[in-house]
N, C-alpha and C positions, 0 to 999 in steps of 0.2 A: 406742509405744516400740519399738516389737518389728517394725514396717513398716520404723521408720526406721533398725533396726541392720540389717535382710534387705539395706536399698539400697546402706546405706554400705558393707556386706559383698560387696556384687556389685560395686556402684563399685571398691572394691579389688582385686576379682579379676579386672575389667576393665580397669584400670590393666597388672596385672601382666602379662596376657599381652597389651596391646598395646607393654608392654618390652620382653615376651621377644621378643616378632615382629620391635622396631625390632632389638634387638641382634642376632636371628638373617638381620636383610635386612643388617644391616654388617658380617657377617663372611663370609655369603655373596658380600657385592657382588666382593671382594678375590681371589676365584677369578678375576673378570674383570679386574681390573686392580686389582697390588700396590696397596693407601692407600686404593681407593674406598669404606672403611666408614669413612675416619675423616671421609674429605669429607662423606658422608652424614650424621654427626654434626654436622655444621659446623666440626669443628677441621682448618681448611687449610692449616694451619702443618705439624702432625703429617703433612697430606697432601702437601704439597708437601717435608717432607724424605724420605720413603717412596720419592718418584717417585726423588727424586737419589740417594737410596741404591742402588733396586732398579736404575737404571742403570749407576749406580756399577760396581756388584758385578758385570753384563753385563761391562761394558770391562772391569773386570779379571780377572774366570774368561778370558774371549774371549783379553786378550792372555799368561795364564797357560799356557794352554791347546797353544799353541803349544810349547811347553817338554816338555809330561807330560800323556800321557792322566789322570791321575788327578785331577786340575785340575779335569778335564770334570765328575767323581764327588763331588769335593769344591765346584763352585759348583753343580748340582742340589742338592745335600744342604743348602747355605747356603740357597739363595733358598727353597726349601721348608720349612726353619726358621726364615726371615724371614716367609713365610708365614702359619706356625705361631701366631706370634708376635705378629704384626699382628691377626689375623683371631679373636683373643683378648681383645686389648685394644681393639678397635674395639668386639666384642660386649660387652664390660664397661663401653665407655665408653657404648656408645646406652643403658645401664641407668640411666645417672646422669636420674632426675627430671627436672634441668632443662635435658635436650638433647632440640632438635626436630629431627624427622629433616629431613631438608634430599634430597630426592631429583635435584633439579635439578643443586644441586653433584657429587650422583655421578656423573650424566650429563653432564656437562660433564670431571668429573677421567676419567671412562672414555673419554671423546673424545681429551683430550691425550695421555693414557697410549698408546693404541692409535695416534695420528699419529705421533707423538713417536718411538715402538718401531720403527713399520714404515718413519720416512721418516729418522728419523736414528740411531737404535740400533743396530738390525741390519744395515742396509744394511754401517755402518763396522765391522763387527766381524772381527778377526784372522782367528781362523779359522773355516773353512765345513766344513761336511758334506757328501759326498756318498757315494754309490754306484757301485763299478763293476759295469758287466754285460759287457763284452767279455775273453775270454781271452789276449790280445796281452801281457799282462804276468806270466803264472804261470812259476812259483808264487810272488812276491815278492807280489801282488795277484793275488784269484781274485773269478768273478761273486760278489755278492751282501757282498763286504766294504765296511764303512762308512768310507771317510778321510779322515783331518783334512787338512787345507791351510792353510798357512800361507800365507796370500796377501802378509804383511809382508816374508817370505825376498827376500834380495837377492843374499846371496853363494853366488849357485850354483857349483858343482865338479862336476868330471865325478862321475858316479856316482849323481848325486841325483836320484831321482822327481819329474816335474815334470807340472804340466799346463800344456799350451801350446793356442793358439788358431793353426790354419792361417787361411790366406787367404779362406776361403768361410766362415770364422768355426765352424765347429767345434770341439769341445772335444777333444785326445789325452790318455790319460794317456803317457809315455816317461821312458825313462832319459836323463840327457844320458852321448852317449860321446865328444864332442868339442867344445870352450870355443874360438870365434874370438872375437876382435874386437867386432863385431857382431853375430853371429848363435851359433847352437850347432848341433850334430848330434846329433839325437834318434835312439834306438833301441828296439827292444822285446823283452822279456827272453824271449818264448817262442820258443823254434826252430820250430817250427809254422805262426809265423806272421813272420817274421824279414824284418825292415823298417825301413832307414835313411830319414832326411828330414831336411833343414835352415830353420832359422826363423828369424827376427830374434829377436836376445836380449829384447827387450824385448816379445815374444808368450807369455812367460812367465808364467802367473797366479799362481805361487807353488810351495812344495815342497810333497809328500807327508810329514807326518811321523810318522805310523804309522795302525793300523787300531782304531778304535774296541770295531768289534764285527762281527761276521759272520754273516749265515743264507742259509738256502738261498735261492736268486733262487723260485721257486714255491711258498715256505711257509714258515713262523714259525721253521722249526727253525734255533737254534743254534751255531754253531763255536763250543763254549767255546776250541777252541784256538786261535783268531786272537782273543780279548777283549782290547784292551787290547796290541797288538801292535805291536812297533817294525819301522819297516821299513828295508831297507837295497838 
């Protein structure tokens, strides 16, 4: 009697932590692609609306984005509350008895996730990031500032930060200082380095519409006073 309650005693605490293991690989899986615990669970319904949502929420911060840096701070803070959230109920759902973990399916939902993101998500998204490092535009842009680009912008005006592509394919940042027809005349805001050029208007990749955030170009440090900065 006393063999047989030792086994069923272990059986059960073998059971438990091969739960807690399944529920801890489905909330971990979801670091690598939002839904892949629920796939791993086998419910591909809950996975496949995760995907549409957590794209969803992409296209719309992206074309939010464009309007208000805070956008940017407010769809981080969503997607990592979606996160949050999934990566919860994924762990709670692998506890249920009679779900078998399904490893294949997560490997397959982290395949689409990861094609899906890089060959149709991102690619079409509003706005991009980048960095400037050349001083041709101070003080309106300095090295080391991050800026949004609205690559959708169509109604350029004189005045507007723009990144344009010359002929050799290069990226400028410039100010447009004069609207033809066809093309515009680009200039750059530092007298130091003070420099007309004309493009065809449609070398245009989109507006500057402010600076994210800023640090020094050779280390971590901070501008808290460019965070979040509108540019003009």
């Amino acid at each position: 009697m006393g063999h047989d309650s030792l086994a069923l005693g272990l059986g059960r605490g073998l059971k438990k932590v091969m739960s807690s293991a399944a529920g801890l690989t489905a909330a971990l899986l979801n670091i690598l692609s939002l839904g892949a615990g629920y796939a791993y669970c086998g419910k591909l319904f809950r996975a496949g609306l995760t995907l549409a949502l957590s794209f969803g929420a992409f296209f719309l911060f992206s074309y939010l984005s464009a309007f208000n840096a805070w956008f940017v701070i407010l769809g981080g803070a969503a997607i990592f509350l979606m996160l949050l959230i999934v990566a919860f109920d994924s762990f709670r759902t692998a506890l249920t008895p009679l779900i078998t973990p399904r490893i294949f399916y997560a490997g397959i939902y982290v395949l689409i996730f990861v094609l899906g993101f890089l060959c149709f998500v991102f690619p079409e998204r509003r706005v991009i990031f980048n960095v400037i490092t050349e001083t041709t535009m101070e003080p309106a842009l300095v090295p080391g500032d991050h800026y949004a680009l609205d690559r959708d912008f169509a109604a350029f005006k004189v005045g507007d930060l723009v990144v344009a592509e010359r002929e050799d394919q290069t990226l400028i940042i410039r100010r447009i200082q004069e609207m033809k027809s066809s093309s515009v005349i680009l200039t750059t805001d530092s007298k130091a380095h003070s420099q007309t050029e004309e493009v065809p208007l449609v070398s245009l990749h989109g507006k500057i519409v402010y600076v994210l955030y800023s640090t020094e170009p050779d280390s971590w440090t901070v501008h808290w006073d460019r965070l979040l900065l509108a540019v003009n």
